[in-house]
N, C-alpha and C positions, 0 to 999 in steps of 0.2 A: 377419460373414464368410460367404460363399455357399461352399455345400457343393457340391464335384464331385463329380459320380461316378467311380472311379478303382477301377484295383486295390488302392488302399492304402486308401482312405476308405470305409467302409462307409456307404450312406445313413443317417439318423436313427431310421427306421425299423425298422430290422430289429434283433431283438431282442437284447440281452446277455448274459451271464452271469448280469447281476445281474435281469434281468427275469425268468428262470426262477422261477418258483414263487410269485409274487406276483400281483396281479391290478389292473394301472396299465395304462389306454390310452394305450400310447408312440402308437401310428397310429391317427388320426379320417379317416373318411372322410366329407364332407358333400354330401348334394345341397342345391345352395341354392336351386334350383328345379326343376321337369319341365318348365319349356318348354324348349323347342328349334325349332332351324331346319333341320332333318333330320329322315329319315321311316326309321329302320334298318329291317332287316328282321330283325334278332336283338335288336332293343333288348326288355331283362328288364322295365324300367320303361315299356315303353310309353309314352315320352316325347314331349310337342307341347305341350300346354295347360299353365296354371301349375298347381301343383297347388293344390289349395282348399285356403284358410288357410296360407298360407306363411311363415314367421318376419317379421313388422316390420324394421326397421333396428335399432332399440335394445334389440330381446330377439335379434337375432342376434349384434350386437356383444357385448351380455353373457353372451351363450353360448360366446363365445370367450374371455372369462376363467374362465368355468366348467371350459373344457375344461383352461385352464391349469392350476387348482387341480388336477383328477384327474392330472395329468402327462402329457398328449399333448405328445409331440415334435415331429411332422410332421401336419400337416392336408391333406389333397387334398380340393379344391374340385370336386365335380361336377354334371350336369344327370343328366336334358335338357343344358343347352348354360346353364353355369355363369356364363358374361360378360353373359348376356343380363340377367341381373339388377344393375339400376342402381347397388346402393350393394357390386360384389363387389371395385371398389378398396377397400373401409371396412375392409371384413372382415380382406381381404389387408394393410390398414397394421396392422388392431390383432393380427393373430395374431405377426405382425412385431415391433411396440414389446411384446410378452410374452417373447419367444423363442422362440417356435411355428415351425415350418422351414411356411410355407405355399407350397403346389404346385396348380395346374391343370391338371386333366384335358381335354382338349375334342376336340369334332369339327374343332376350325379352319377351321369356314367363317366368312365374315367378319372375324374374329381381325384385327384390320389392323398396321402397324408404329405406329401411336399409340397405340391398346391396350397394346401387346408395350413401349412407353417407360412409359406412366403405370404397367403392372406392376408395371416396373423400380425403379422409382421408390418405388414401394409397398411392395418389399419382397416380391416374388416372387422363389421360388427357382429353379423351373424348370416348363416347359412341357411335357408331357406330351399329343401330338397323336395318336388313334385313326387307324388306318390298315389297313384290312380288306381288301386286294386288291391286284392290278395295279388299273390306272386303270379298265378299264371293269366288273369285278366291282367293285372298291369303291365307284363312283359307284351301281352297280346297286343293293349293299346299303344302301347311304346315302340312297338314294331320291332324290337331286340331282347335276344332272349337273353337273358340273365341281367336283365334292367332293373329288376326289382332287388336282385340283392347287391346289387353299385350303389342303388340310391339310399341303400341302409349302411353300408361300407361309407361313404362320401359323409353322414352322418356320423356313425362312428369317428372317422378322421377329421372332422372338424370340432365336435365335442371333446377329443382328445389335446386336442391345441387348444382347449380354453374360447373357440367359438361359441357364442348363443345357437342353438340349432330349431328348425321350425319343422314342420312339413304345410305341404298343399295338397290337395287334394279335389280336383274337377270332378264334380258329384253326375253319374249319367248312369244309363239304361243298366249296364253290366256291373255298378259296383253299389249300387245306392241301399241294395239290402245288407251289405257287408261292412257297411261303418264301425259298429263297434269294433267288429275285429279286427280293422286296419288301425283304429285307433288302439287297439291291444299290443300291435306289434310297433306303434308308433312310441306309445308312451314306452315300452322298454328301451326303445334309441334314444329316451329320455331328453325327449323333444322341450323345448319350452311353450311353444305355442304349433295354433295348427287353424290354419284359414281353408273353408270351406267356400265352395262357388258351384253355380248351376253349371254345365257344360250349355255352351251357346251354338246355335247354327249358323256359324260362322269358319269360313275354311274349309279344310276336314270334315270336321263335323255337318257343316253343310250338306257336305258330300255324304257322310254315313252319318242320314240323318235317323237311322235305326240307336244310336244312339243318347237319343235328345229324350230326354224324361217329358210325361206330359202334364200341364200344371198341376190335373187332379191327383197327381203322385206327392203331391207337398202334403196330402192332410194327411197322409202316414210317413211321410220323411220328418217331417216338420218336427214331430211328437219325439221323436229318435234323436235327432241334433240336440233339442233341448235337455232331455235326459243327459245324453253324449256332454254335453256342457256343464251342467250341476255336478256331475262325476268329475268332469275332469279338473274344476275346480278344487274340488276337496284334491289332487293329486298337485295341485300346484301346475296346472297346464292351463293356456286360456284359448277357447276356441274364438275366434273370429269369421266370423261370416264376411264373405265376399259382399262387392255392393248391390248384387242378385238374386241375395238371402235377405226373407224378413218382409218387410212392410207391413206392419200394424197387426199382426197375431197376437194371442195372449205371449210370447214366450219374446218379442221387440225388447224387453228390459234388457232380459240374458246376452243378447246380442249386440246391443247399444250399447252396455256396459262390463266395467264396472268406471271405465276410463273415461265413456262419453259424459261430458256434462248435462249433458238432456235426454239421456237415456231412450231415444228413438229417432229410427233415420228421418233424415233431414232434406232429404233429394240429393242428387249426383251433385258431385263436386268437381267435375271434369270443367277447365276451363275457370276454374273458381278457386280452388284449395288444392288442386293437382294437374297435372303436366304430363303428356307424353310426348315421348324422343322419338321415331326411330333412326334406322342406323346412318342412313342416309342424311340427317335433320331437317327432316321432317318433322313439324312439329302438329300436336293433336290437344285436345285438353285431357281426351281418354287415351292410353296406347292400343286400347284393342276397338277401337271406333273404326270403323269401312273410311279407309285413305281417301278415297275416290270423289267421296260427303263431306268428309272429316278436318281434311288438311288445312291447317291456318298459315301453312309457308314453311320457307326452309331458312336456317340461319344462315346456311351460303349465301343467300340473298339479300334476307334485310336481320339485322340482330334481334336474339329471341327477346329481349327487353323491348323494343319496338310492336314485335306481334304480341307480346302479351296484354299489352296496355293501350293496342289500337280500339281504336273509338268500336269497331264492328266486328273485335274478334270474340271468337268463342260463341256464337249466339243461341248454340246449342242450347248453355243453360243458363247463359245471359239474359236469354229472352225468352225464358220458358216457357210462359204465360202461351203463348202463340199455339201450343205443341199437343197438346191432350187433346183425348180424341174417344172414344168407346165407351167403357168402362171408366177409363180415370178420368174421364172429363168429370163425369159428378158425380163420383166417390166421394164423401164426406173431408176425408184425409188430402183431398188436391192439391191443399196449396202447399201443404205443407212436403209432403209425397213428390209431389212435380212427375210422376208419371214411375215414378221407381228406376230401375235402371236401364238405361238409355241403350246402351248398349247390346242389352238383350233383347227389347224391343225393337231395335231399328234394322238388327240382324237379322229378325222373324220377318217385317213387313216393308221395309224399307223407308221405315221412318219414323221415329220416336212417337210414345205419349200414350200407348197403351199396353200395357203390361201383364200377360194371365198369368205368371208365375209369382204373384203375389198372394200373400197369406190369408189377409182381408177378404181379398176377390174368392179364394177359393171357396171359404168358409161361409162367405157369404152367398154364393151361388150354392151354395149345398142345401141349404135350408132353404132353400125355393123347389131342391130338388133337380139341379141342374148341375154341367160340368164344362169343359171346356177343353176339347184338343188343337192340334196345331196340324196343319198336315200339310207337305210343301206340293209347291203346282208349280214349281222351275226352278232350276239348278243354279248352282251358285258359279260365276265367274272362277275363273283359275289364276284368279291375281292373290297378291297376298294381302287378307282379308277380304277376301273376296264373299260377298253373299249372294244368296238369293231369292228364294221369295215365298212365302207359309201364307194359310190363310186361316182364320180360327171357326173353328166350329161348335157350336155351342149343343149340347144333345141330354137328353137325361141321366141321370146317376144312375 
């Protein structure tokens, strides 16, 4: 039976009752390769080439009942540009014949309505198209022109086959006043949902760190999403915040819910309620976490069942207590918080637990009269996720 997204149906995804306090990867996120056929200018993975040593067909296939064994629910397929790779109908039937809920993320360029049926066919849930702009910034960040109207084409053809369809949308310097109206032309592709994320300084974006919003940009984005939200409800759309969006503002309900049972986040779930692949197997507990910090091992070597339930893995946020630092050390919200997300913290400084692009923080520095930017003092490596290194500066409003 294919899952809608709906006010009543919660995706697969999102975590339980019963998931609290156990440590089962209900959500896999896989990259099945880094090639791509787009050149972003925020991509974290620094995506084009395959990457060296990328899973076979028959240890990727067997890595999908591995994943079944640990309990993932929902799998999202990503690149680089995740179709490019030949056998990613295999994948998509065998996570399918397990009861795995499999999902694709993509750029949708190329994505054709033959693709969008052999999916179908396969046992894809739903299509999930990035979409970074109006037409000539998205095309700009996508690095190909006529990228913007593929990614509405690849939407059309999978909603035509009876796909659920989503979009994404990486919120940064060039498009962050332009939300409604990307949501304008999103809701006529008659999206079912649409997940929102900060763009991080990580990769690319590293590189063109002219693009990275600065946190005191949240007390007027912030206000905008939420609106953007309550709207799109009445239209039967649900907006989802990335786990970079939120932390303890008035508007934490809208985004916590209507699915979450406790209606505010909860800290990162990397390593605890989720899983990253990459293509190689490489395993992470975030997929977009710095390789280099991050890696818990490869299932070439020892099986992903063994690295999840080692005594010392994940300590990220196994052992968060350790990790807060700034700001989030004595924030009210800490323990509950754990520092926001990781991800985006650890790419700014090179190492978790202090977070300025939180809602709290900002609001709360405001009323002191104060703000907070980021300003980088060294470049980021040219591996893929490669960072490099910001430092925060605190100055008057």
């Amino acid at each position: 039976m294919e899952l809608k997204i709906s006010h009543h149906d919660a995706p697969v995804r999102v975590l339980r009752p019963s998931d609290r306090g156990g440590r089962t990867p209900v959500y896999a996120v896989w990259e099945l390769t880094l090639q791509c056929n787009l050149a972003c200018s925020h991509c974290g993975s620094r995506a084009g080439k395959k990457r060296t040593g990328e899973l076979s067909t028959s240890e990727a296939l067997a890595l999908v009942e591995d994943l079944r064994g640990l309990g993932v629910r929902e799998l999202a397929l990503i690149g680089g540009e995740a179709y490019l790779r030949g056998d990613w109908i295999e994948i998509v039937r065998r996570a399918r014949d397990l009861g795995i809920r499999p999902v694709l993320q993509s750029g949708g360029y190329g994505f054709t309505a033959t693709l969008a049926q052999r999916a179908k066919e396969a046992g894809l849930a739903a299509l999930g198209i990035s979409v970074d702009g109006l037409e000539p910034i998205h095309d700009d960040i996508r690095g190909v022109v006529g990228s913007y109207r593929a990614a509405f084409e690849a939407l059309n053809a999978a909603r035509e086959v009876g796909l659920t369809v989503t979009a994404n949308t990486q919120i940064h310097a060039k498009n962050w006043r332009s939300l409604p109206d990307i949501y304008t032309d999103l809701r006529k592709a008659q999206i079912a949902a649409w997940q929102l994320q900060l763009t991080v300084a990580m990769g690319n974006a590293a590189d063109n760190d002219d693009l990275l919003l600065q946190p005191f940009h949240l007390y007027e984005l912030f206000p905008v999403i939420a609106a953007l939200t309550d709207m799109a409800k009445t239209e039967n759309v649900q907006i989802y915040p990335g786990n970079n969006i939120g932390f303890f503002g008035p508007y934490e309900h809208l985004w916590r819910g209507p699915h979450r049972f406790d209606n505010h986040y909860k800290g990162c779930q990397a390593g605890i309620n989720t899983i990253g692949i990459e293509a190689d197997g490489t395993i992470k507990g975030c997929p977009s976490l710095a390789t280099s910090r991050y890696s818990e091992g490869n299932v070439r070597v020892v099986p992903i069942k063994e690295i999840w339930n080692g005594n010392l893995a994940f300590p990220l946020n196994r052992d968060w207590d350790l990790k807060l630092w700034g700001f989030c050390k004595t924030c009210y919200y800490a323990k509950v918080c754990r520092g926001g997300c990781n991800w985006t913290s650890d790419s700014l400084f090179g190492k978790p637990g202090n977070n300025p692009y939180c809602h709290h923080r900002v609001l709360s520095l405001k009323k002191l009269g104060k703000r907070e930017r980021v300003v980088k003092v060294s470049e980021a490596d040219k591996s893929s996720f490669g960072t490099g290194l910001f430092k925060l500066i605190e100055e008057s409003w």
